[in-house]
C-alpha positions as CSV (number, residue, x, y, z in Angstrom):
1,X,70.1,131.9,124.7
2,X,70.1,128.4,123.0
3,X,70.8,125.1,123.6
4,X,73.5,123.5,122.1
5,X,74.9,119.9,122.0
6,X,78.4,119.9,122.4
7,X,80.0,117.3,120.6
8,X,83.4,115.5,119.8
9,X,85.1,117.1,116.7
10,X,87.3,115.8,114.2
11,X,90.1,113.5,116.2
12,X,92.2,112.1,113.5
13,X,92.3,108.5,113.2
14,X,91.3,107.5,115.9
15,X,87.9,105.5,115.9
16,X,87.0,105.6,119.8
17,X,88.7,107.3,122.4
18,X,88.6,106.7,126.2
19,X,86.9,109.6,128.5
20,X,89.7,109.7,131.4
21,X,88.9,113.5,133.0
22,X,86.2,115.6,133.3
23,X,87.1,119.3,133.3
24,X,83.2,121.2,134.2
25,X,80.6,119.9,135.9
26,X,76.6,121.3,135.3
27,X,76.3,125.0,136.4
28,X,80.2,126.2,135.4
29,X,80.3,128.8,133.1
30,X,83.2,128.2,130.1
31,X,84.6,130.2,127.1
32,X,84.6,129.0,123.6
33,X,88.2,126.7,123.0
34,X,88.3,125.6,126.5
35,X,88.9,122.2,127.6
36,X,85.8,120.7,128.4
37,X,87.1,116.8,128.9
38,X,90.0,114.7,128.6
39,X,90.1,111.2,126.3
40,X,92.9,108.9,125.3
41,X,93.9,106.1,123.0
42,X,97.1,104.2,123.1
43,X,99.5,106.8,124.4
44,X,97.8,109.6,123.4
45,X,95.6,111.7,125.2
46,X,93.5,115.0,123.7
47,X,91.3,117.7,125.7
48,X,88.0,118.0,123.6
49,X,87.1,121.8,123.5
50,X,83.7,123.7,123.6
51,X,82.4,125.5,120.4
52,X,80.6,127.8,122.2
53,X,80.7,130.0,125.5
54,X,78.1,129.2,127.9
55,X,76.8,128.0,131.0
56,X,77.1,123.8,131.4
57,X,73.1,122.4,131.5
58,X,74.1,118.6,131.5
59,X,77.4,116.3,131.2
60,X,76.3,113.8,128.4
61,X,79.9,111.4,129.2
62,X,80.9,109.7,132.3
63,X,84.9,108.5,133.2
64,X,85.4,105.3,131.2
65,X,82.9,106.0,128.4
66,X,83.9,105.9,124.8
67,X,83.0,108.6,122.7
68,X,84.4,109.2,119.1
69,X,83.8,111.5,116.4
70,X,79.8,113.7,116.6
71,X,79.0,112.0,120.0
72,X,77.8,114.7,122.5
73,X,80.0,115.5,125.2
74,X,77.3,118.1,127.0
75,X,74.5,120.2,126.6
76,X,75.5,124.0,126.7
77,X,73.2,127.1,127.3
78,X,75.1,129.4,124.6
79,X,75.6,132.8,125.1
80,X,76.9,135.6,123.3
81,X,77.8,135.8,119.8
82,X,78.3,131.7,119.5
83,X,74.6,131.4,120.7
84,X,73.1,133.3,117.7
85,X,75.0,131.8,114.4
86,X,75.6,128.0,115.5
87,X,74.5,126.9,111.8
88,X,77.2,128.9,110.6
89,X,80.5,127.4,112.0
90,X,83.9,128.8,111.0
91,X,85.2,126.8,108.0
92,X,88.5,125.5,108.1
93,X,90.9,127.0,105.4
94,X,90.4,123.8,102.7
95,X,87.6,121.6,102.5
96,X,90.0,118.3,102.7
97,X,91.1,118.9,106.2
98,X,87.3,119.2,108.5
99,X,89.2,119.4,111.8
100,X,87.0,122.2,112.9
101,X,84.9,121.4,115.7
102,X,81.5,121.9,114.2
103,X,78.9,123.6,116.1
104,X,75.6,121.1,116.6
105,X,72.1,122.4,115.6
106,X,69.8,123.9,118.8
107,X,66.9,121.7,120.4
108,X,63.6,122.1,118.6
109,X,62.4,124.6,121.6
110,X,65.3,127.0,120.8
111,X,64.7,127.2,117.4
112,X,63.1,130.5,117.6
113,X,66.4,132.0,118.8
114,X,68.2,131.1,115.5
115,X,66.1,131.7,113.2
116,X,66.4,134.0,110.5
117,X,66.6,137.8,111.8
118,X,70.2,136.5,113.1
119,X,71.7,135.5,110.3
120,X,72.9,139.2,109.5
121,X,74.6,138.9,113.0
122,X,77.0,136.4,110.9
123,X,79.6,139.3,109.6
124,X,80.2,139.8,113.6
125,X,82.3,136.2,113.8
126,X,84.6,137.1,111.2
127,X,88.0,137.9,112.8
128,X,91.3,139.5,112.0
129,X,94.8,137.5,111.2
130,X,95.8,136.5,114.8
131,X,98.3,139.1,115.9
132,X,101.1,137.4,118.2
133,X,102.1,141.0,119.2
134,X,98.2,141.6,120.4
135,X,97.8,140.5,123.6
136,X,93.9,140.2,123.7
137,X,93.5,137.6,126.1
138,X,91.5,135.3,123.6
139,X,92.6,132.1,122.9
140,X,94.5,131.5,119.3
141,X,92.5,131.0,116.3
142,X,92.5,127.6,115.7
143,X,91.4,123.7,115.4
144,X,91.6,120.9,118.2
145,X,94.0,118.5,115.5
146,X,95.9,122.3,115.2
147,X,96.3,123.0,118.9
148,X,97.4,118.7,119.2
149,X,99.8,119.2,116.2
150,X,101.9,122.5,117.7
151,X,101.9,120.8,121.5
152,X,103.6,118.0,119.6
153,X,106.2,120.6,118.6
154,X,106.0,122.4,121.2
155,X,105.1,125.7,119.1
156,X,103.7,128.1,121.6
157,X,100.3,129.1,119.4
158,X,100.0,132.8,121.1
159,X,103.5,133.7,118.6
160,X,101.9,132.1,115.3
161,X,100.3,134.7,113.0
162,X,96.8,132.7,111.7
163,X,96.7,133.3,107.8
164,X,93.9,130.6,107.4
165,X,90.5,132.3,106.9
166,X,89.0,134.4,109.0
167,X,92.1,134.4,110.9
168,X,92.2,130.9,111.5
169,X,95.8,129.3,112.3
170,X,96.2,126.5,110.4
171,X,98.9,123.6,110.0
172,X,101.1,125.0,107.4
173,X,101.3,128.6,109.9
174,X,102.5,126.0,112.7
175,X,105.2,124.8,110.0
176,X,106.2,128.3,108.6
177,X,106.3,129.4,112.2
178,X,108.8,126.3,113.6
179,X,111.1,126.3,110.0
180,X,111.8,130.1,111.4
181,X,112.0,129.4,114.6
182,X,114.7,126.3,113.7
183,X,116.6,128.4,110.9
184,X,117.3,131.7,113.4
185,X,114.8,133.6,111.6
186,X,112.4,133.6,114.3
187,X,112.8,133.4,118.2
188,X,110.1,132.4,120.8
189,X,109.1,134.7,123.1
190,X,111.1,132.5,125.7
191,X,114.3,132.1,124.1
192,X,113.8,136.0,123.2
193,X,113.8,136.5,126.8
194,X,116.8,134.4,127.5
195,X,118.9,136.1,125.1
196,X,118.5,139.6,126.1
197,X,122.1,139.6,127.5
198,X,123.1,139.3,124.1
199,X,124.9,136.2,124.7
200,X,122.7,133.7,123.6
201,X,122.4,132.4,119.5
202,X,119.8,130.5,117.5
203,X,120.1,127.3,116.9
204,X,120.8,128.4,113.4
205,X,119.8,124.8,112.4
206,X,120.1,124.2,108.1
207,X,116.8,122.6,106.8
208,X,116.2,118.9,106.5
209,X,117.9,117.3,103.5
210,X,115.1,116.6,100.5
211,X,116.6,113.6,98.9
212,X,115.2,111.3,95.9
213,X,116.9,107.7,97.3
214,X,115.6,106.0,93.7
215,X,119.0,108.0,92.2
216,X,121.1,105.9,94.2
217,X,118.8,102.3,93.9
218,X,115.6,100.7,94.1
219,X,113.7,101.7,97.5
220,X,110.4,100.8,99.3
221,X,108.1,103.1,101.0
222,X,106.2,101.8,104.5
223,X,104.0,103.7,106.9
224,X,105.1,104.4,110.5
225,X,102.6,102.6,112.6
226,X,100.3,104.7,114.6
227,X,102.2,103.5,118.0
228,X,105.3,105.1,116.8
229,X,103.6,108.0,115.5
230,X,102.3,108.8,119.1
231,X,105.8,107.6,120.7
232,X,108.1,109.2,118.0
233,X,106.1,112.9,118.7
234,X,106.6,112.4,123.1
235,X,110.1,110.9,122.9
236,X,111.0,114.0,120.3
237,X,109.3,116.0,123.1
238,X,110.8,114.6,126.0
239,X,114.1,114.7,124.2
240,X,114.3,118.2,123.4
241,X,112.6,120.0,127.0
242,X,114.3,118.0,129.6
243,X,118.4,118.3,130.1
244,X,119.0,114.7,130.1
245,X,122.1,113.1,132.3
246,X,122.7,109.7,132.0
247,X,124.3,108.5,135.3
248,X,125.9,104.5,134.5
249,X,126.5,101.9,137.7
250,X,127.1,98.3,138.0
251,X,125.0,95.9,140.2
252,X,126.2,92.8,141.6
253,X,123.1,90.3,140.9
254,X,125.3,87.0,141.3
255,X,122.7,86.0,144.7
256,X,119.7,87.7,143.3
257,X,120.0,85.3,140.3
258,X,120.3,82.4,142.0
259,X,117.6,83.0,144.0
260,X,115.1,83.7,140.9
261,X,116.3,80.6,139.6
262,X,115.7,78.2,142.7
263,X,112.0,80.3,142.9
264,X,111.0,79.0,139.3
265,X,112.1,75.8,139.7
266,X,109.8,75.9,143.1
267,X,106.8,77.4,141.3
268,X,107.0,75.4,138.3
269,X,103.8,74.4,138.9
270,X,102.2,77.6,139.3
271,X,102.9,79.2,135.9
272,X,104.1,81.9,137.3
273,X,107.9,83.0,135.9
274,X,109.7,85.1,138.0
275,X,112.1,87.4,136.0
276,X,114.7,90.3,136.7
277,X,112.5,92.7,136.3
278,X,110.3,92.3,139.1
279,X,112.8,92.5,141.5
280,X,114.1,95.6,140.1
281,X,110.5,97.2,140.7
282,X,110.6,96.1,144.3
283,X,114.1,97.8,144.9
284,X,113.4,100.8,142.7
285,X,110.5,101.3,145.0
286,X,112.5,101.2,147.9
287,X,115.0,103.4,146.5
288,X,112.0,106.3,145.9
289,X,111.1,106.0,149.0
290,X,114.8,106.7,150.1
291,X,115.1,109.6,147.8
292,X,111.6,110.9,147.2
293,X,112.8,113.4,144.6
294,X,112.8,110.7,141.9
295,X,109.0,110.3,142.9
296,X,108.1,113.7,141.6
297,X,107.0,115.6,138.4
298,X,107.7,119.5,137.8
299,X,104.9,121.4,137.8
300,X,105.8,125.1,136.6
301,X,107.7,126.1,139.6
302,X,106.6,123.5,142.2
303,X,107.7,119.7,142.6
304,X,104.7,117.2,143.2
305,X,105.5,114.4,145.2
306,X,103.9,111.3,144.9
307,X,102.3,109.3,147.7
308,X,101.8,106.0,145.6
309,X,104.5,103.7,143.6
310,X,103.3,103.1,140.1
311,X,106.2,101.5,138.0
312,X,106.0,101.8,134.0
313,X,108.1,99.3,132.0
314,X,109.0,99.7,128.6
315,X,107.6,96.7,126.4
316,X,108.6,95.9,122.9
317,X,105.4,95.0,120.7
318,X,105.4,94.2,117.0
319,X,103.9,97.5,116.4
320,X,106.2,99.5,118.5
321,X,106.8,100.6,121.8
322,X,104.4,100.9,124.3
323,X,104.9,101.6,128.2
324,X,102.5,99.7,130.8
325,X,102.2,100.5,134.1
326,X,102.1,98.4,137.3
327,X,100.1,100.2,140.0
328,X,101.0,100.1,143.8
329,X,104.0,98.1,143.5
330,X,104.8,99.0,147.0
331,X,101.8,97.0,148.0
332,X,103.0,93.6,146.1
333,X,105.0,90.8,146.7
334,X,107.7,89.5,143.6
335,X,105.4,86.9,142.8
336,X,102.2,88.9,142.4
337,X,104.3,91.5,140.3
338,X,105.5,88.7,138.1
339,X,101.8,87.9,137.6
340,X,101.0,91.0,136.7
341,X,104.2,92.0,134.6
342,X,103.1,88.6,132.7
343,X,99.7,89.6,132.3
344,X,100.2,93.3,131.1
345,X,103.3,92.4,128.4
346,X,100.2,90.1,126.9
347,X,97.9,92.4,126.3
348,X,100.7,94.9,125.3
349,X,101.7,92.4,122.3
350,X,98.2,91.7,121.8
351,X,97.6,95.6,121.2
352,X,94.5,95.3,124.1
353,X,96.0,97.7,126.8
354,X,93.3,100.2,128.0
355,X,94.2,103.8,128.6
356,X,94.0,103.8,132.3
357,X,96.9,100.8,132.0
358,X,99.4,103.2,130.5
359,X,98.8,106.3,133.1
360,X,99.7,106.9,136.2
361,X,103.4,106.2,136.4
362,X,105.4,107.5,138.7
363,X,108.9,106.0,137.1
364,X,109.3,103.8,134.2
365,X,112.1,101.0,134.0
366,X,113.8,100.1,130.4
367,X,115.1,96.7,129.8
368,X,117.4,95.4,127.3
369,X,118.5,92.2,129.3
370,X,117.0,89.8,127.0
371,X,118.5,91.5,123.6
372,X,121.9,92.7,124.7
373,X,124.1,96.1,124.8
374,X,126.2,97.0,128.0
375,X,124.8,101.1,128.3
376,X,122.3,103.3,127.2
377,X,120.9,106.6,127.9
378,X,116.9,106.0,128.0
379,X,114.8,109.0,127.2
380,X,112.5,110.0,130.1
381,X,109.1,109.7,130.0
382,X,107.5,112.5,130.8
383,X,105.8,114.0,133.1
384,X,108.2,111.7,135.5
385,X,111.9,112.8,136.1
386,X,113.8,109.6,135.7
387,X,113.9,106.7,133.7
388,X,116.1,103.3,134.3
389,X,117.5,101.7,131.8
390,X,119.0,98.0,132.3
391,X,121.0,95.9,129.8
392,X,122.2,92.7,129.5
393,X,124.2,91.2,132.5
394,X,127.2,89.2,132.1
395,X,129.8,87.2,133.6
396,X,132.8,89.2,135.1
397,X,136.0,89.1,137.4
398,X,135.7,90.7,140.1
399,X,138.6,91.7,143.2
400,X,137.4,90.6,146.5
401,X,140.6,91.6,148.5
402,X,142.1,88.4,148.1
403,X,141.4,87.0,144.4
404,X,139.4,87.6,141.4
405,X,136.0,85.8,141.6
406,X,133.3,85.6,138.6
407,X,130.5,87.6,139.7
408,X,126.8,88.2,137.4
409,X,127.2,91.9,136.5
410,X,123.8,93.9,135.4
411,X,124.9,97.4,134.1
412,X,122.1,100.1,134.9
413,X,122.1,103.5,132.9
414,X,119.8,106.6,135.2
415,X,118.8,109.4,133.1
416,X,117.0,111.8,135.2
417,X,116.0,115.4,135.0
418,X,118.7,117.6,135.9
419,X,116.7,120.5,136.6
420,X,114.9,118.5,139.5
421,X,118.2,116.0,140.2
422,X,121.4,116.4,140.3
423,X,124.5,114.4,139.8
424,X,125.7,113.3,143.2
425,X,121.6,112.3,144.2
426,X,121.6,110.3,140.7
427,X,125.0,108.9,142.2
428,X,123.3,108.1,145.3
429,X,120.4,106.7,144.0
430,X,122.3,104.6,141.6
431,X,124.7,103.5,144.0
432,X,121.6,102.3,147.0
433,X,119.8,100.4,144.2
434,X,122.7,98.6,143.4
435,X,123.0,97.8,147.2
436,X,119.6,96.6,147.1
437,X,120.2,94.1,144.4
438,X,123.2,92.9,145.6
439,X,122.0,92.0,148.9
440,X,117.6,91.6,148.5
441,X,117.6,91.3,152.4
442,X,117.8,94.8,152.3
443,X,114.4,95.3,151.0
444,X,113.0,94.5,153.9
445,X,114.4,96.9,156.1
């Protein structure tokens, strides 16, 4: 056996990375590819995984540590085949994309164990094209940025055949497989399953148009931004694995304005600016706890409920989107979640949010109030079931038995997750939280 140092392998672009889970702990036994810890930047979070199978000597990272590219995660006792040839990693299948996690170099003390008798042993790591009709119980041939790049795509890695070498699966397989997959040619294992009956078709999707624009004018070519390249790959995600409704309601905020307006003339002083928004997170709270089901996320075939009320709002930065959370809002008055709300949309436009500032939410809340529109459907934001989306309120007449009065009208768009919600709850929930704003005393009960 030898010790190895486990360390962080290629992560893309990414210069440090946030530690925010630790999957072993000293003394668990793990397989080469498994998860060893969890780290995140801006929206996007990664499982680093071990090089070798072994048995866990030391944790070398604590929560809240930064770690980036070569720093050790843990020392590992190596067994088996991994132990003997660590000097000899698999290569990835081109020299200009090192996303292969790179097996470190043993202590001094082990050096004995690798030395040269076992480099014949090397042959023995060579493996076959990964067959997807070979169930062998190992994990799929291929790199960390690999494994990221098909969960973005949701390409199910057991169904790709590797053609890299040694077996290895490598982007363009991920491609091939999902141009198949999208033209007919190919089904997943799941939508095989589903059309069994004979009844179901492929999408049958043509390919995406290749066009050269500079036949029709003079163009100019700009990067996506890295928030949108994190945001564009979940909201694609999101999109396309949960059945989106959109349920749309109006809500009566003629009182509820006035009453911001006569609290921010009182707190001038204080600096602190009441908006909309936070009393929307103090009736959306109220309305989870009414209807619990919008506090869950799907978890295979189970529903987890959530005990705690963390709201994420959507905030427009000049780099993109980005959604911040505000934890325990059930715990918070409006003017502490103004504060906050204040605070947190800072450090979003300043790019300075931490990782642990985007997590956690339980239900996120979309606001176009202070651009325009009248509905939308907002995408959810996974792992959560339901997203609120609110747009600019206006002036309207409204019948009050007797006479048409004007009355403040803020239109609200639900999407939820109809496999967890259906219409007449979204109806319901819709309905209460336009009750809530309407009349705030209702809050308190």
């Amino acid at each position: 056996m030898a010790l190895v140092d486990i360390k962080v392998p290629d992560i893309g672009d990414f210069d440090e990375v946030a530690v925010i889970e630790l999957l072993v702990k000293p003394g668990d036994t793990v397989k080469a590819e498994q998860s060893l810890i969890t780290v995140e930047s801006d929206k996007a979070s990664m499982e680093i995984p071990s090089s070798h199978a072994g048995v866990v000597k030391e944790i070398k990272v604590k929560l809240g540590d930064k770690v980036k590219q070569g720093s050790v995660v843990l020392l590992l006792e190596a067994t088996g085949a991994g132990a003997s040839v660590p000097a000899a990693p698999v290569a990835p299948e081109a020299p200009a994309s090192p996303s292969a996690p790179a097996p470190a170099a043993p202590v001094a003390t082990a050096a004995p164990v690798v030395s040269a008798p076992a480099v014949p042993a090397t042959p023995v790591t060579a493996l076959p094209a990964h067959e997807p009709t070979a169930p062998t119980g190992l994990l799929p041939h291929a790199s960390p940025s690999v494994r990221k790049f098909a969960r973005e795509l949701g390409v199910p890695l057991e169904q790709v055949k590797g053609t890299g070498q040694k077996g290895r699966i490598t982007d363009e397989d991920v491609k091939n497989f999902t141009r198949a997959v999208m033209s007919g040619a190919q089904s997943t294992q799941a939508g095989g399953a589903a059309n069994k009956g004979g009844s179901g078709v492929g999408l049958d999707l043509l390919p995406w148009p290749k066009v050269d624009f500079t036949k029709f004018g003079p163009v100019e070519r700009k990067d996506l931004s890295r928030i949108k390249k994190i945001s564009g790959a979940n909201l694609h995600r999101n999109w396309v694995m949960i059945p989106h409704v959109t349920n749309h309601d109006n809500a009566d905020i003629t009182e509820l304005e006035a009453l911001r307006v006569q609290l921010n003339k009182e707190n001038e002083k204080s600096g602190v600016k009441v908006t909309m928004l936070a009393f929307l997170i103090k009736a959306c709270v109220v309305a989870l706890k009414k209807f619990p089901e919008f506090n869950t996320s799907l978890d295979g075939d189970q529903l987890v409920y959530k005990q705690y009320f963390h709201i994420g709002f959507a905030a427009d930065t000049p780099n993109g989107l980005v959604v911040p959370v505000l934890k325990d809002a059930d715990k918070k008055g409006v003017m502490q979640i103004s504060q906050e709300l204040g605070e947190l949309s800072k450090k979003a436009r300043d790019g300075k949010l931490g990782p642990a500032e985007m997590t956690g939410g339980c239900f996120s809340i979309s606001s176009l109030g202070g651009i325009g529109g009248r509905y939308f459907s907002p995408i959810i934001n996974a792992p959560e079931v339901a997203i609120l989306g609110v747009s600019k309120s206006v002036m309207e007449p409204v019948w009050n038995g007797k006479e048409f009065v004007p009355r403040l009208i803020l239109p609200m768009s639900l999407s939820y997750d109809h496999r967890v919600i259906d219409g007449a709850l979204a109806a319901r929930f819709n309905a209460y939280l336009g009750q809530l704003l309407a009349d705030f005393r209702r809050v308190m009960l």
